[in-house]
MIVO-477923 format. One record per residue (C-alpha): x, y, z; chain. Coordinates in pm, 1 decimal, always signed. Example, Ala and Ser with C-alpha at 12.3 -4.5 7.8 and 13.67 -1.06 7.14 Angstrom:
+----------+----------+----------+-----+
!        u !        v !        w ! mol !
+----------+----------+----------+-----+
!  +1230.0 !   -450.0 !   +780.0 !   A !
!  +1367.0 !   -106.0 !   +714.0 !   A !
+----------+----------+----------+-----+
***
This chain:
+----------+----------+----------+-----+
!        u !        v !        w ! mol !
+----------+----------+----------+-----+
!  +2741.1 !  +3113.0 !  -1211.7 !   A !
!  +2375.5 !  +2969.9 !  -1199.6 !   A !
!  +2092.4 !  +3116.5 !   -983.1 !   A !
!  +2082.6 !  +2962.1 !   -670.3 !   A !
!  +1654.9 !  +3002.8 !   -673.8 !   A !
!  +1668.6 !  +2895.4 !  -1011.9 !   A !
!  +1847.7 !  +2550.2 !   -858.8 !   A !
!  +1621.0 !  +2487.2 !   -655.8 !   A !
!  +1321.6 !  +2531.7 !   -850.2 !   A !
!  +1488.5 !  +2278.2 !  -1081.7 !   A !
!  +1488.6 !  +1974.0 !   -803.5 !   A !
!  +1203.5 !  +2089.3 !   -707.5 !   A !
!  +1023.1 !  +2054.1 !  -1034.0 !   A !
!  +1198.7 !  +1686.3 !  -1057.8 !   A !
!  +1086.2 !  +1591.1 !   -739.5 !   A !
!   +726.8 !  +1619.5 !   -827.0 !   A !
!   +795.9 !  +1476.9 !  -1194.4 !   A !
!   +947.5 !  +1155.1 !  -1005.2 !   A !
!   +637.2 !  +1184.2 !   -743.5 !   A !
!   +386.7 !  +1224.5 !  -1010.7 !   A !
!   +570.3 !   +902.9 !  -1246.7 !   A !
!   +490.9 !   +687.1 !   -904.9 !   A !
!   +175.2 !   +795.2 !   -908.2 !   A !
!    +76.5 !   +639.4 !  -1272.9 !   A !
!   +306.1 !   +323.9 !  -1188.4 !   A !
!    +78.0 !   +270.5 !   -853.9 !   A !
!   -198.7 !   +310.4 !  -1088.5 !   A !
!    -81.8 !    +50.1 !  -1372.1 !   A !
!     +8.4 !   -203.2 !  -1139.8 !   A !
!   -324.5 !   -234.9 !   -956.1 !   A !
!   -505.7 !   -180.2 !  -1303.3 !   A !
!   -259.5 !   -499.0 !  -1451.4 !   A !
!   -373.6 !   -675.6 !  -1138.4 !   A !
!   -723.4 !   -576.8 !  -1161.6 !   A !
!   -759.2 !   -708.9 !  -1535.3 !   A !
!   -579.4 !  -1005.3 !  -1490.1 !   A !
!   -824.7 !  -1082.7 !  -1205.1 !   A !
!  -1158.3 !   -982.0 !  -1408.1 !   A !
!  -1072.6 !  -1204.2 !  -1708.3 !   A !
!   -983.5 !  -1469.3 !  -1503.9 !   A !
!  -1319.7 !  -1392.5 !  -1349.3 !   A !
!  -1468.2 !  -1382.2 !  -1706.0 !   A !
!  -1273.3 !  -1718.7 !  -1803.9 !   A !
!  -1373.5 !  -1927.4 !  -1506.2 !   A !
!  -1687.5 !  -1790.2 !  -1486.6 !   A !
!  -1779.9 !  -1743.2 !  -1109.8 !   A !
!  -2046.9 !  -1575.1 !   -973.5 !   A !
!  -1835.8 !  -1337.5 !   -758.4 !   A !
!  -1540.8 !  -1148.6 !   -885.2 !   A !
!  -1311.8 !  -1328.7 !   -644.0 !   A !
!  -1028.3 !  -1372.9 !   -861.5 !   A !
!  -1068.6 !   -953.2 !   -949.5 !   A !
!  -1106.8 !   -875.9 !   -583.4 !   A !
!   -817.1 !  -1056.0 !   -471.9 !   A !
!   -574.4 !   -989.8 !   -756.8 !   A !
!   -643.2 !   -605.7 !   -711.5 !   A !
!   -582.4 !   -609.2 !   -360.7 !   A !
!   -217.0 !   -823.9 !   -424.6 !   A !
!   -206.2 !   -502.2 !   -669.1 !   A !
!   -223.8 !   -238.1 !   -425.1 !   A !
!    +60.4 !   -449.4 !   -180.9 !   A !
!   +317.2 !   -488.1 !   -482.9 !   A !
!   +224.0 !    -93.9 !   -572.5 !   A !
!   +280.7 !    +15.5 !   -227.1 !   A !
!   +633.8 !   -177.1 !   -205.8 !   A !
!   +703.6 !   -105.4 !   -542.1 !   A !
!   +666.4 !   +299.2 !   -471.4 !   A !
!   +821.3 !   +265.1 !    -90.2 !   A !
!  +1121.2 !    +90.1 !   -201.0 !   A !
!  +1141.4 !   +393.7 !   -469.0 !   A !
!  +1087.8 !   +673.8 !   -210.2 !   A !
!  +1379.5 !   +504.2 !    +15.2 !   A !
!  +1601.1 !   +523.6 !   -294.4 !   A !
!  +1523.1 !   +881.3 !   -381.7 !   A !
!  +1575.6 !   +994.2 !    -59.2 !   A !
!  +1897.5 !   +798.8 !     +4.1 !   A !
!  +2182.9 !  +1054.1 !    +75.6 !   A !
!  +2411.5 !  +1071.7 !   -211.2 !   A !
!  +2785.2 !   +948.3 !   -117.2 !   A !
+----------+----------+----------+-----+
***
């Protein structure tokens, strides 16, 4: 028979390895976003980084669906 501590120091330690994996996906989409924006900035060549401003902000939406709609499914009770 396993350790019951030792159980839940195992879904504990996934928990923040899941936590931790949304963290870096958060931070790739908004830096996709962001470079996408800043060469279109580059290519189009305007004055303001409009294109980087508003691309990084669509960035940080789509990251905070993409990580709530993760969340909701990690936390879904298990039939």
């Amino acid at each position: 028979m396993e350790d019951p501590n030792r159980e839940i120091k195992r879904k504990q330690v996934n928990s923040y390895v899941r936590y931790t994996g949304l963290f870096f996906q958060m931070f790739v989409i908004i830096g996709v976003f962001a470079f996408v924006g800043s060469t279109l900035d580059g290519h189009q060549g305007t004055r303001q980084p409009y294109y980087t401003a508003g691309l990084a902000l669509l960035g940080v939406v789509v990251a905070i669906y993409q990580v709530l709609k993760e969340v909701n499914q990690l936390n879904k009770p298990k039939s």
